[in-house]
FIBA-342815 format. One record per residue (C-alpha): z, y, x; residue number from 0. Coordinates in steps of 0.02 Angstrom, whole numbers. Layout:
% FIBA-342815
(site (Z, Y, X), NUM)
...
END
This chain:
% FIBA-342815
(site (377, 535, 1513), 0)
(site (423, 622, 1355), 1)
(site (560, 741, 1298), 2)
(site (614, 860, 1198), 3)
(site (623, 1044, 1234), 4)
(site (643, 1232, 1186), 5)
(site (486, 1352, 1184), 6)
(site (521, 1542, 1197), 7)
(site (496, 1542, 996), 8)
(site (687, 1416, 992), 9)
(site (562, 1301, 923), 10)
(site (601, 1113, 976), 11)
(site (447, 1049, 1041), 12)
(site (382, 887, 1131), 13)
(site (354, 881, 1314), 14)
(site (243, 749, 1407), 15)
(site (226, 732, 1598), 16)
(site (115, 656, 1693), 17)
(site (104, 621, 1875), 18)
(site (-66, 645, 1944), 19)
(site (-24, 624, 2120), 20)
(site (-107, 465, 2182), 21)
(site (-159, 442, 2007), 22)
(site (-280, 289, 1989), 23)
(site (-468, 357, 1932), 24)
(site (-470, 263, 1764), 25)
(site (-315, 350, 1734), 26)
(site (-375, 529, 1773), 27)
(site (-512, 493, 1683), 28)
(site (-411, 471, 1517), 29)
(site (-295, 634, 1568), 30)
(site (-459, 734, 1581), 31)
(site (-524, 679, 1433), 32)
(site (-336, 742, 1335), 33)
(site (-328, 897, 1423), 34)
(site (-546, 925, 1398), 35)
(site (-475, 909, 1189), 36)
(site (-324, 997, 1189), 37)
(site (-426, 1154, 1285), 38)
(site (-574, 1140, 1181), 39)
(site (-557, 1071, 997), 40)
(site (-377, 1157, 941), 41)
(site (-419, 1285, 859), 42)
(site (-536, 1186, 751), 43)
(site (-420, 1065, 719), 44)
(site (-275, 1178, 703), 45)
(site (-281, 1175, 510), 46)
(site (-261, 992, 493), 47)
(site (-79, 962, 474), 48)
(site (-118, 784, 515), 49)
(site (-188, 793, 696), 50)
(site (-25, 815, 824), 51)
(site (-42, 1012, 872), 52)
(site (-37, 1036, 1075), 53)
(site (31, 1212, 1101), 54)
(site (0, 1198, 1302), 55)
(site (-48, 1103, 1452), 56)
(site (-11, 1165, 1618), 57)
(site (-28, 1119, 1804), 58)
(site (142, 1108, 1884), 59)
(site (180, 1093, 2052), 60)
(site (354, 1012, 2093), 61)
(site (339, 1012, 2308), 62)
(site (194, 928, 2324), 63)
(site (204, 830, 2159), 64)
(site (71, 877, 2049), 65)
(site (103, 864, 1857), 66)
(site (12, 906, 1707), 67)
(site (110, 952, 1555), 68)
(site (55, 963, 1394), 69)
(site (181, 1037, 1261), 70)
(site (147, 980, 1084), 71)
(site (249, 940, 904), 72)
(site (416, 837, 917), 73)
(site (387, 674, 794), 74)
(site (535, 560, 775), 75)
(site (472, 408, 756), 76)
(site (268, 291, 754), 77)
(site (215, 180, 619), 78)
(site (284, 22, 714), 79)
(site (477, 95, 649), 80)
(site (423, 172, 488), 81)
(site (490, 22, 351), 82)
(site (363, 76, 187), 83)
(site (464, 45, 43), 84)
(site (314, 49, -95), 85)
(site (139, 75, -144), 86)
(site (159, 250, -178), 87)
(site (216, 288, -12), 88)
(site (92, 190, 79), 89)
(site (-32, 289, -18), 90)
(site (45, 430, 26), 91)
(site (41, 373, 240), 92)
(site (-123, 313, 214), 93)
(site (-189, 463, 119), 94)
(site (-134, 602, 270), 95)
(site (-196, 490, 408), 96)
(site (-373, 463, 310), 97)
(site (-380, 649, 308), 98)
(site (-340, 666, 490), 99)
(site (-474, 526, 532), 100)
(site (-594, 627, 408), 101)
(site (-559, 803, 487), 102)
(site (-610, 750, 677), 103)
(site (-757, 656, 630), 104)
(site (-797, 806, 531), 105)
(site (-803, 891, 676), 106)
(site (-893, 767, 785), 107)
(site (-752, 668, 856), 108)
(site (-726, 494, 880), 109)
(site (-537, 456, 912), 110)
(site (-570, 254, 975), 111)
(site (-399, 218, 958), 112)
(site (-322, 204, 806), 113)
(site (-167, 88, 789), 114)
(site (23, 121, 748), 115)
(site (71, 166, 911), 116)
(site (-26, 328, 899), 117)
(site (42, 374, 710), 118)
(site (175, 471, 713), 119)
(site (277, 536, 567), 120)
(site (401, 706, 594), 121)
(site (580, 690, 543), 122)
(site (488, 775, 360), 123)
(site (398, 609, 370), 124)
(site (234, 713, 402), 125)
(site (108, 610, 474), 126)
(site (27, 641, 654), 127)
(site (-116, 563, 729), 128)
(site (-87, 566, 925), 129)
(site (-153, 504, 1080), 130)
(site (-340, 599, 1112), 131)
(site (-363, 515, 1300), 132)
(site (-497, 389, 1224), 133)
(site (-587, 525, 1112), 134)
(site (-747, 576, 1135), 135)
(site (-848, 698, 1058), 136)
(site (-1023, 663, 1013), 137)
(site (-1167, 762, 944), 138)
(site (-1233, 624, 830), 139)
(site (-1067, 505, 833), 140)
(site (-1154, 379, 904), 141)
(site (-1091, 313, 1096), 142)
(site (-1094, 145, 1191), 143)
(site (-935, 135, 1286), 144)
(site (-805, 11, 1230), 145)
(site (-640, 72, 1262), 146)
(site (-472, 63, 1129), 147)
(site (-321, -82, 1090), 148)
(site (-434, -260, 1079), 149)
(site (-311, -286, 936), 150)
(site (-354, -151, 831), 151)
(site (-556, -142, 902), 152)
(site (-720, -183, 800), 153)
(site (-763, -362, 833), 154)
(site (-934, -318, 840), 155)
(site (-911, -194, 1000), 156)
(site (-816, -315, 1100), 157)
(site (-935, -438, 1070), 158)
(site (-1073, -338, 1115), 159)
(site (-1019, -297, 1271), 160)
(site (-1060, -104, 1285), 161)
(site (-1233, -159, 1216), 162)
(site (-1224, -71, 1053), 163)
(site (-1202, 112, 981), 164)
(site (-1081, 138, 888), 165)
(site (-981, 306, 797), 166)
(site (-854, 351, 664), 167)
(site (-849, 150, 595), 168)
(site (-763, 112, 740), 169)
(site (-618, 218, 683), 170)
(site (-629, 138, 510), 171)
(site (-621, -25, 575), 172)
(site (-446, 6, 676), 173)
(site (-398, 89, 523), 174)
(site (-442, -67, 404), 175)
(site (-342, -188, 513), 176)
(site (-187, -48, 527), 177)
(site (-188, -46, 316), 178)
(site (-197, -251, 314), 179)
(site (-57, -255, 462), 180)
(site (47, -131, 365), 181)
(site (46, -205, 169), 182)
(site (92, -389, 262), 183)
(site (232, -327, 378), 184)
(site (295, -231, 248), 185)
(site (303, -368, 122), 186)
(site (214, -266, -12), 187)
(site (161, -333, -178), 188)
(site (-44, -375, -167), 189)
(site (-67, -307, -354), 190)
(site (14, -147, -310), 191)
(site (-125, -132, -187), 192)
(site (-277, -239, -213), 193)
(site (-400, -89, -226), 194)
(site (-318, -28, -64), 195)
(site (-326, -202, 29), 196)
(site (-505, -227, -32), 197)
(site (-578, -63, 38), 198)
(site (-460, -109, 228), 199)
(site (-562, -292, 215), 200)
(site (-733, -193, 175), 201)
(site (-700, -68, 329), 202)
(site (-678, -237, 447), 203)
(site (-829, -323, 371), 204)
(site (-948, -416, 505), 205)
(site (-1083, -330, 419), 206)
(site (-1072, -127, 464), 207)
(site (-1195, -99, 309), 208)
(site (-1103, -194, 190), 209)
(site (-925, -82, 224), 210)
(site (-856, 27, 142), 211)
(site (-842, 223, 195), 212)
(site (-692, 321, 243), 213)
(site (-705, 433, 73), 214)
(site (-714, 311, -36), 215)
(site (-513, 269, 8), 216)
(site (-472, 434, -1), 217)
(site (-576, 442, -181), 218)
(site (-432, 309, -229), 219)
(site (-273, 389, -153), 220)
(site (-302, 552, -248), 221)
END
């Protein structure tokens, strides 16, 4: 459950519950891993405008009802109800959520699952990557656990069967099928945004070595 709330600053902020009592494992699992990045990576990450900003999580204790909180930015709205009305604004989505993508694995972090639902925009139409319970932070960006949306997953992984290391092209990937998604549902003119559709259909090549990187789309939406 989320809502909106006041924080003593009478700043309108964004409040999510969740119920831990009788909580299933696998769930847990995904709460510990959200709280383990809020606690932990913030202040990093705070000067990324891009990355959702979590100003608490808390324990609370409603009789006998154990909930953890975790008070972050109000957005308005995900990618799903965000109509894109040209190129230059989809290069303009494309180029804040690249940078968000860029600034975690920067900093070691895989966020494994990248897809509309988890791109937010602020009622400025700011763009905020959300959702850290399938993050993980490695030391070489290299892991073996499959986890993310099947939709929006590298091919390769799911195939594989937790058989194969992966790291930050797994991001890439999700990120190559949200730019292809986005220019069809949004009925956008191809030659506005062949070089853009090009370097999505490199990222979700079968071939990992044949793909292209994360900076060379943000070389092209500067």
């Amino acid at each position: 459950t989320v809502f909106a709330a006041v924080n003593e600053n009478d700043e309108t902020v964004a409040i999510k519950m969740v119920c831990i009592t009788n909580l299933k494992q696998d769930f847990m699992d995904l709460l510990s891993r959200e709280v383990e990045f809020c606690t932990e990576n913030m202040k990093q990450l705070l000067q990324c405008e891009n990355i959702i900003k979590y100003e608490d999580v808390f324990l609370f204790n409603d009789k006998g009802v154990k909930i953890v909180c975790f008070v972050m930015e109000l957005c308005d709205h995900d990618l799903n109800d965000h109509p894109i009305q040209d190129e230059q604004e989809l290069k303009g989505i494309l180029k804040q959520l690249s940078n968000a993508i860029n600034v975690l694995h920067q900093n070691n972090i895989l966020h494994r699952d990248i897809k509309p639902d988890n791109i937010m925009f602020t009622k400025n139409n700011v763009v905020k990557l959300i959702d850290f319970g399938l993050c993980k932070k490695i030391k070489n960006l290299k892991t073996l656990t499959i986890v993310g949306s099947p939709k929006y997953m590298d091919k390769r992984l799911i195939m594989a069967k937790g058989q194969l290391a992966y790291g930050a092209e797994c991001d890439v990937y999700s990120l190559g099928v949200v730019i292809l998604e986005v220019i069809q549902l949004n009925n956008i003119p191809i030659e506005k945004v062949q070089q853009i559709q090009n370097i999505a259909l490199s990222f979700c090549h079968d071939n990992v070595e044949e793909r292209a990187k994360l900076t060379d789309l943000l070389k092209i939406l500067e």
